[in-house]
N, C-alpha and C positions, 0 to 999 in steps of 0.2 A: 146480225143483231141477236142476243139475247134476251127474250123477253119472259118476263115475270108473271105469268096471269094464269099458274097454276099447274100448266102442261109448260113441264120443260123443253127448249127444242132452239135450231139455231134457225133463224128465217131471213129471208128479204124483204126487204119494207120499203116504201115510198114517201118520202120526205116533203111533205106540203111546207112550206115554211111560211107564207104567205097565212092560210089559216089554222097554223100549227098542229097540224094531225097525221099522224101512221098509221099509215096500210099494209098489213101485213099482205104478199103475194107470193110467197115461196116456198113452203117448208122442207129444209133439206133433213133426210135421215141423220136423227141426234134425239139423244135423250140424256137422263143422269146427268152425267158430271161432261158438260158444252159450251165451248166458248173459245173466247181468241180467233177470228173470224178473220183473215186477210182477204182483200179483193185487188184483181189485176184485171186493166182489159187487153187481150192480147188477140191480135188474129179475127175481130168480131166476136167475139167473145166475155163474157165475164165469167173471170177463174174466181174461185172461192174454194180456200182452205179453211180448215176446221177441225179440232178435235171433240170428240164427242165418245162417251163411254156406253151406248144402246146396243155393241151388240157385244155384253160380258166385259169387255175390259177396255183402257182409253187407249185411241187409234187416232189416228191425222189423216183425215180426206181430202178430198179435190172434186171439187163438181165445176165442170163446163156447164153456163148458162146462158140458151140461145135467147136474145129478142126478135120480135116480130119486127118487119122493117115498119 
């Protein structure tokens, strides 16, 4: 998710629906020009692509995200 609140950056967040609120919990390296965020779960695993322009020019990443069981 891309959120708005001054510092640019691509994060993971927790989705309360119940009493409508976001927690952010993740911030993966981005800055500038971030976004388009795919997520797969594969292998135990959450993949998350992203392009993000923070280190000089825009790039497409992958970060592996482990959970605690």
């Amino acid at each position: 998710m891309r959120l708005y609140d001054g510092k640019v950056r691509t994060s993971l967040c927790w989705l309360n629906t119940e009493k409508g609120t976001l927690a952010e919990f993740l911030t993966l390296p981005s800055g500038g020009d971030t976004s388009y965020a795919g997520l797969a779960w594969h292998e135990g695993l959450l993949w998350v692509s992203y392009y993000s322009s923070h280190e000089g020019k825009t790039s497409i990443y992958l970060a592996k995200v482990k959970f605690a069981p």
